[in-house]
C-alpha positions as CSV (number, residue, x, y, z in Angstrom):
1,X,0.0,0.0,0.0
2,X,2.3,2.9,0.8
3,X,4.6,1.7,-1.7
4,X,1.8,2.3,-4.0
5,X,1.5,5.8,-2.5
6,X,4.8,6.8,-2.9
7,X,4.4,5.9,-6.9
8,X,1.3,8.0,-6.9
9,X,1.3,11.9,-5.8
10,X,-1.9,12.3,-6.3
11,X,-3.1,9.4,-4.2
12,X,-0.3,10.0,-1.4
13,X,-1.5,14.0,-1.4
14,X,-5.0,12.9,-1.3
15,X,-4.0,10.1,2.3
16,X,-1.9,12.8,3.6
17,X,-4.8,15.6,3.2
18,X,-7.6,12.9,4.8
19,X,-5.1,12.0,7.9
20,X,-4.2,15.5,8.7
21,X,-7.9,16.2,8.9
22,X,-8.3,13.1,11.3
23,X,-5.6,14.2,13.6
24,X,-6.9,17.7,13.5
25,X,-10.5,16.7,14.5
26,X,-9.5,14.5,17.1
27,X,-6.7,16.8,18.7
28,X,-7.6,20.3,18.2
29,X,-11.3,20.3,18.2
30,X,-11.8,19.4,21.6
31,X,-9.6,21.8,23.4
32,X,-11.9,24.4,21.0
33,X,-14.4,23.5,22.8
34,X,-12.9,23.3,26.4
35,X,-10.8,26.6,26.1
36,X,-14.3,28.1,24.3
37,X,-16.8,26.9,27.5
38,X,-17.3,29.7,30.5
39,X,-14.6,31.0,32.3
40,X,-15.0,29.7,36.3
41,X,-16.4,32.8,38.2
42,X,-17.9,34.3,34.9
43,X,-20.8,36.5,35.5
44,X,-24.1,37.3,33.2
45,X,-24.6,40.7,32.0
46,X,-27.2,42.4,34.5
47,X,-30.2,44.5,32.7
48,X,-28.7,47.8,33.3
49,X,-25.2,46.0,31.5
50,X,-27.3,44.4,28.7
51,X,-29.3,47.9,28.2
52,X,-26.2,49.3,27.3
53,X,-24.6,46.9,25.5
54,X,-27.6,47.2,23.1
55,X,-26.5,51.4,23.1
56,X,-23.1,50.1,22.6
57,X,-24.3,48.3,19.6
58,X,-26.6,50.6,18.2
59,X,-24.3,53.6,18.4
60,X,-21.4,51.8,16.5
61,X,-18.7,51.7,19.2
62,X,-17.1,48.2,18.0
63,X,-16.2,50.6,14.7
64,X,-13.5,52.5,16.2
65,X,-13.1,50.3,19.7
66,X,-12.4,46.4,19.8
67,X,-12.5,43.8,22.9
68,X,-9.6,41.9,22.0
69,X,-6.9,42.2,23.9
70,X,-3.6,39.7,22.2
71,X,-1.2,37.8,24.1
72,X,1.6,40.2,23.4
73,X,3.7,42.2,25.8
74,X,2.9,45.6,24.2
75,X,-0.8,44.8,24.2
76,X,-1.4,43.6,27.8
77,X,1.2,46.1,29.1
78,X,-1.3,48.7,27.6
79,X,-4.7,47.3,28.2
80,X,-4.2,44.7,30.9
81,X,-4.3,41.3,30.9
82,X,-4.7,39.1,27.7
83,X,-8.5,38.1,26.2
84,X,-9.6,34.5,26.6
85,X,-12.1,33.0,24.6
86,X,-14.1,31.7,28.0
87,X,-14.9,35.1,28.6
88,X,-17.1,35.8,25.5
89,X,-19.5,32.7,26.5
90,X,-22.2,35.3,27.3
91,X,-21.6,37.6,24.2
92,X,-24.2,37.4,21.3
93,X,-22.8,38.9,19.3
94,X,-19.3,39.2,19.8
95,X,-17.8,42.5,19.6
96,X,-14.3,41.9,19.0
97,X,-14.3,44.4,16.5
98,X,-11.6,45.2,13.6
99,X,-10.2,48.1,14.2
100,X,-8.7,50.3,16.9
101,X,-9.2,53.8,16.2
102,X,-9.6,54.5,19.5
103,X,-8.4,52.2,22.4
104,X,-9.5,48.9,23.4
105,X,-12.5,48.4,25.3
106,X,-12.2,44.6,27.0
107,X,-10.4,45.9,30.2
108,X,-11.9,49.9,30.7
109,X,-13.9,48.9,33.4
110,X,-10.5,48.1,35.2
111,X,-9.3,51.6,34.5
112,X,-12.4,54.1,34.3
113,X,-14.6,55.1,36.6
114,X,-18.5,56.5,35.9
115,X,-17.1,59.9,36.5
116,X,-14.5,59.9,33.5
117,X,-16.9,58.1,31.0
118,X,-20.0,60.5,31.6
119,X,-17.4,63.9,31.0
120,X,-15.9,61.2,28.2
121,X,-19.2,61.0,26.5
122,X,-20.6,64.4,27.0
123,X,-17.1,66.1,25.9
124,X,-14.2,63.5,24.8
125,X,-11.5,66.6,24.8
126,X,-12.1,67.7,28.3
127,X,-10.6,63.9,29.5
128,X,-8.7,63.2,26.0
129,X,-6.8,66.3,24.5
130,X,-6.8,65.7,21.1
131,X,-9.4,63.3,20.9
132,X,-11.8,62.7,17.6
133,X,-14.5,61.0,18.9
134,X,-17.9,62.4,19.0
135,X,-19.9,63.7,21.5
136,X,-22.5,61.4,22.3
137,X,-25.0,64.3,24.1
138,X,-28.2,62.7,23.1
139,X,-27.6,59.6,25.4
140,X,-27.8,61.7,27.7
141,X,-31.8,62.4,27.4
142,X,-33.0,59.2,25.6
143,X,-34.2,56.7,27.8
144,X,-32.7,53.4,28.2
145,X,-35.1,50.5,26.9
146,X,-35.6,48.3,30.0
147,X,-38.4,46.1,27.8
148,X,-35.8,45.2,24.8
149,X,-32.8,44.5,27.8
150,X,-35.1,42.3,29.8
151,X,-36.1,40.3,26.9
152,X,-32.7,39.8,25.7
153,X,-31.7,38.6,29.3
154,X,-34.3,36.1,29.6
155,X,-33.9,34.5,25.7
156,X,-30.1,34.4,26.8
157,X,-31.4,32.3,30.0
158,X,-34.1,30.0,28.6
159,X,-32.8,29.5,24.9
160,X,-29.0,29.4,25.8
161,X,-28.7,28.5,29.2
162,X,-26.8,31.7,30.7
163,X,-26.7,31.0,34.7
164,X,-29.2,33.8,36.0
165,X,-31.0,33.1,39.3
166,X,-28.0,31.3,40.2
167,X,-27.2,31.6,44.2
168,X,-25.0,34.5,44.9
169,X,-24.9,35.3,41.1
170,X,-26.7,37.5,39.0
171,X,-30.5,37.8,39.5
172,X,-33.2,38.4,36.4
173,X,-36.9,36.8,38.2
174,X,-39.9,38.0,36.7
175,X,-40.2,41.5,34.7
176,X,-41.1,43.1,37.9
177,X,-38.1,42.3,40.2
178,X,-36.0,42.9,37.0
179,X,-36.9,46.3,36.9
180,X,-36.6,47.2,40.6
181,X,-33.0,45.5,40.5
182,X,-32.3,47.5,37.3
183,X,-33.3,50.0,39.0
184,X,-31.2,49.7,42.4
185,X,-28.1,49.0,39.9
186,X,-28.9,52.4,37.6
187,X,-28.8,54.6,41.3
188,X,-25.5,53.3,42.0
189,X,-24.3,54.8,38.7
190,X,-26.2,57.5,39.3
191,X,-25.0,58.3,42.1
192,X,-21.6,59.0,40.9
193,X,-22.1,61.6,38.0
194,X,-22.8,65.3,38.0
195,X,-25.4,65.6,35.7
196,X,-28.9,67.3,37.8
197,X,-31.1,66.0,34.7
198,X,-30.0,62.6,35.0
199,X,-30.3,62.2,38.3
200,X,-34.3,64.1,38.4
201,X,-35.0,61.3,35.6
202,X,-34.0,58.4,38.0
203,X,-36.3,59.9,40.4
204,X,-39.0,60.0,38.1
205,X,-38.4,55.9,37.4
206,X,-36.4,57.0,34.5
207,X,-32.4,55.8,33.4
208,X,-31.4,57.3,30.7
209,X,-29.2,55.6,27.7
210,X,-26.2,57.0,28.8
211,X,-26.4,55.3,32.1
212,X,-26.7,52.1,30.9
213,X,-23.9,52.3,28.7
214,X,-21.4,53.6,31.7
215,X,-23.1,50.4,33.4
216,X,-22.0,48.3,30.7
217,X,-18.5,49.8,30.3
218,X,-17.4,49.5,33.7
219,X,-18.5,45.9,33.3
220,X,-15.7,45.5,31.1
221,X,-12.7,43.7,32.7
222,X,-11.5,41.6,35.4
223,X,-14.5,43.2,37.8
224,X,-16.7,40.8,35.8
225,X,-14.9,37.3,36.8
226,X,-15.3,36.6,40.6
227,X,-12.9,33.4,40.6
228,X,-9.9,33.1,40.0
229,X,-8.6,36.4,38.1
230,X,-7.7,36.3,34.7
231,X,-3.7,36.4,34.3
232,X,-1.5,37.7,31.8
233,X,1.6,36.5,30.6
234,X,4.6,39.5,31.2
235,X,2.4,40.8,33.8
């Protein structure tokens, strides 16, 4: 038989092409799926976080901003530690992104507090000399979308499994609790910015988009993983 092969490229291509493909299936395809399953400690996006990931999405961020941070000593030395696929279990859809016009987003939340991004969103140059982003001054009065965010949560729970309700983890119950813990979470933002209209909104039973998205941004890094913390190499 292989003496046949060796008098044949074709055939002896074709053998080598179909056993490569074995091996690769049996030794690379499993780790996929191990190194692609939920980090340990991995937490669900809250309402508040999943209301303004929809603003994230909706405004265009992942255009100029990716969530990818690469095992390289130059990246994790500027953004933190490296990306690991585990921690995008939760994330439909992905927002790696494709281009970094501005910095990378995956590890803000480490870095920023709610006072930075609300003067960062109202006026970039006041935080960012130099800076070409947009302001993003209508987030500021339109009103996050609870409904859409709470519907997203609980498809994410009963289609794909995501662990709300868990013990000690991140709570969704019915649309009623949902939206006094969306709520409680939205003050605790609040709470931190200067803004007087923002704040006579919440009072009102009102959070406003730009809220939301500071809720979903300072989600964004290690603050998100309760055991054990991610780890970069070089660091």
């Amino acid at each position: 038989m292989f003496s046949f092969l060796e008098k044949n490229p074709f055939f002896f291509t074709l053998a080598f092409v179909v056993a490569f493909a074995v091996a690769g299936v049996v030794e690379i395809l499993p780790n996929f799926f191990k190194s692609a399953r939920p980090i340990e400690g991995l937490k669900p996006y809250s309402i508040l976080e999943t209301a303004g990931r929809q603003v994230y999405i909706s405004e265009g961020c992942y255009n100029c901003h990716s969530q990818l941070i690469r095992p390289f000593q130059a990246e994790v030395q500027r953004y933190g530690a490296y990306s690991l696929s585990g921690e995008y279990a939760y994330d439909r859809p992905f927002l790696w992104g494709s281009r970094r016009i501005g910095p990378d987003l995956h590890r803000v939340g480490d870095v920023r507090t709610t006072a930075w991004h609300e003067k960062h969103m109202l006026e970039p140059t006041s935080v960012v000399p130099g800076s070409i982003m947009p302001a993003y001054k209508h987030l500021f009065t339109k009103d996050a979308d609870f409904d859409t965010a709470f519907a997203e949560a609980y498809t994410q729970k009963e289609v794909f499994k995501v662990p709300y309700d868990k013990p000690g983890g991140v709570q969704l119950g019915d649309i009623q609790e949902a939206k006094k813990l969306f709520l409680e979470e939205a003050k605790g933002i609040v709470d931190h910015m200067q803004d007087p209209d923002i704040k006579a909104a919440l009072k009102e039973g009102r959070v406003k988009e730009i809220v939301a998205l500071i809720a979903y941004l300072n989600s964004l890094g290690q603050g998100r993983i309760e055991t054990p913390k991610v780890s970069a190499k070089g660091q």
